[in-house]
N, C-alpha and C positions, 0 to 999 in steps of 0.2 A: 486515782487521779489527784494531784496535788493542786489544793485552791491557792488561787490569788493568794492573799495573804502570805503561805508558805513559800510560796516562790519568790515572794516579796522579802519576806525575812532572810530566804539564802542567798540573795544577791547583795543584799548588805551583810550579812555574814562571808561573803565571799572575800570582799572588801576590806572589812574593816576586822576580820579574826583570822579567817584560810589566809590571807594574801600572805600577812605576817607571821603565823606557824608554819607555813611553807618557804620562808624565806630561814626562820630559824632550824625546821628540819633540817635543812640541806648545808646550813653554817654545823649545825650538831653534828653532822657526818662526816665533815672536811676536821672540824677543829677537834670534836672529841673521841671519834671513830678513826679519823687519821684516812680517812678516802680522799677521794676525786671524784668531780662530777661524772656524773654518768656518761656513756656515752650515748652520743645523738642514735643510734638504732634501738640503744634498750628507752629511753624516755619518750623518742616520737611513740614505741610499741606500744608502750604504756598511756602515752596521751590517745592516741587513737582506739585503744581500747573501753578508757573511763568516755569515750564520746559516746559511746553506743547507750548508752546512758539503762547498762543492764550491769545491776550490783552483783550479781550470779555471776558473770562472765568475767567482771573483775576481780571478784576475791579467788573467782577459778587461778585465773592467772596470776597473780601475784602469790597465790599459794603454790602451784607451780614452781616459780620463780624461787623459792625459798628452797624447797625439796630437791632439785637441781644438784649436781656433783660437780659442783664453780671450778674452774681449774683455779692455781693460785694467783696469778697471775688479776683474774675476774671476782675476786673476794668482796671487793669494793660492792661490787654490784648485788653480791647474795647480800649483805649487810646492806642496803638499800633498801631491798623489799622483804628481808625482817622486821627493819624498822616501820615500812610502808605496813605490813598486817598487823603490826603493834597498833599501829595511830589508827589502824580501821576498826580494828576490833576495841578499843579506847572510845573511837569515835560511838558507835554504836550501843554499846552497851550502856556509857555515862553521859555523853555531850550531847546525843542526840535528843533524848528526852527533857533532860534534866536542868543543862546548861542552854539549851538553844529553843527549846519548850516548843519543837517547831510537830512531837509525834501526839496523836488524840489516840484516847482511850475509845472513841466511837466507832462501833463495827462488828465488833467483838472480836475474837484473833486472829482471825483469818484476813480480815481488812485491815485490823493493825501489822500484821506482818508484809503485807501488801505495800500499805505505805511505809514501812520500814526501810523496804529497799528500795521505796520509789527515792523518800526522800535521800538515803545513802547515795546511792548512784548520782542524786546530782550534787551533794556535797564534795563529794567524791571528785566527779568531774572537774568541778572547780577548783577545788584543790590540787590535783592534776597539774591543772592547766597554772596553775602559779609556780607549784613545784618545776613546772619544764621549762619554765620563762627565765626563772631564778640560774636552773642548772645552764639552760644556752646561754642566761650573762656568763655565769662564769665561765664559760668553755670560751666564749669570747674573750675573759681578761686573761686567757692560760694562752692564745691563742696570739694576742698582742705581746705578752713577756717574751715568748718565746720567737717571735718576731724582732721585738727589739734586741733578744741577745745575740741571736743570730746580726741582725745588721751590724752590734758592736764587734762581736768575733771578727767580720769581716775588714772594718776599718784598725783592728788592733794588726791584721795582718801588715 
């Protein structure tokens, strides 16, 4: 179980570090990966999944998602939750401890592995949950261009 305190520290971590690496993940993947936002069934899947707030079920799945035979077409998407087990497995083994000092050595390993994932799963979650805010702006501004060109198409006739 995660004390006061922890919880308190990931809500301002969600804030003030997740909000804005989930806004630059998903700029990294359009600008230097050359994708597009995901689509709304693979990101709700994935928000609904980090909600159950069980890190086993989500690195299941996002490992899953990697191993997958993407037609070409859905590349965007396997390069998504590459980078997504990149930044879990980054998160966990350096940030969690080290940078975010939110893991105790008290318990001995079995309780630290315990809170390992307690704490993962809601980092996670949160994270998540900005990465799918970020991606639905942008399915909104891809959404509105293509609206405006459409209306101009029309008035050019």
């Amino acid at each position: 179980m995660l004390s006061e305190e922890q919880i308190n520290r990931i809500a301002l971590l969600s804030d003030e570090v997740l909000y804005p690496e989930a806004v630059d993940f998903i700029r990294q993947l359009l600008d230097e990966e050359d994708c597009e936002p995901l689509p709304n069934s693979q990101i709700n899947g994935l928000h609904a999944i980090s909600l159950a707030l069980n890190y086993q079920a989500l690195r299941d799945f996002v490992t899953h998602q990697t191993e997958r035979n993407w037609h070409q077409d859905k590349r965007n998407t396997e390069t998504f939750y590459k980078k997504l087990k990149e930044y879990m497995e980054f998160m966990k083994k350096k940030r969690l401890k080290n940078d975010f000092h939110l893991l105790s050595d008290q318990g001995g390993p079995q309780a630290v592995r315990t809170q390992t994932e307690e704490l993962m799963a809601q980092l996670m979650a949160e994270f998540i949950q900005h990465l799918a805010a970020e991606n639905s702006r942008l399915l909104g501004e891809q959404a509105q261009k293509r609206k405006k060109k459409e209306e101009f198409s029309r008035r050019e006739r």
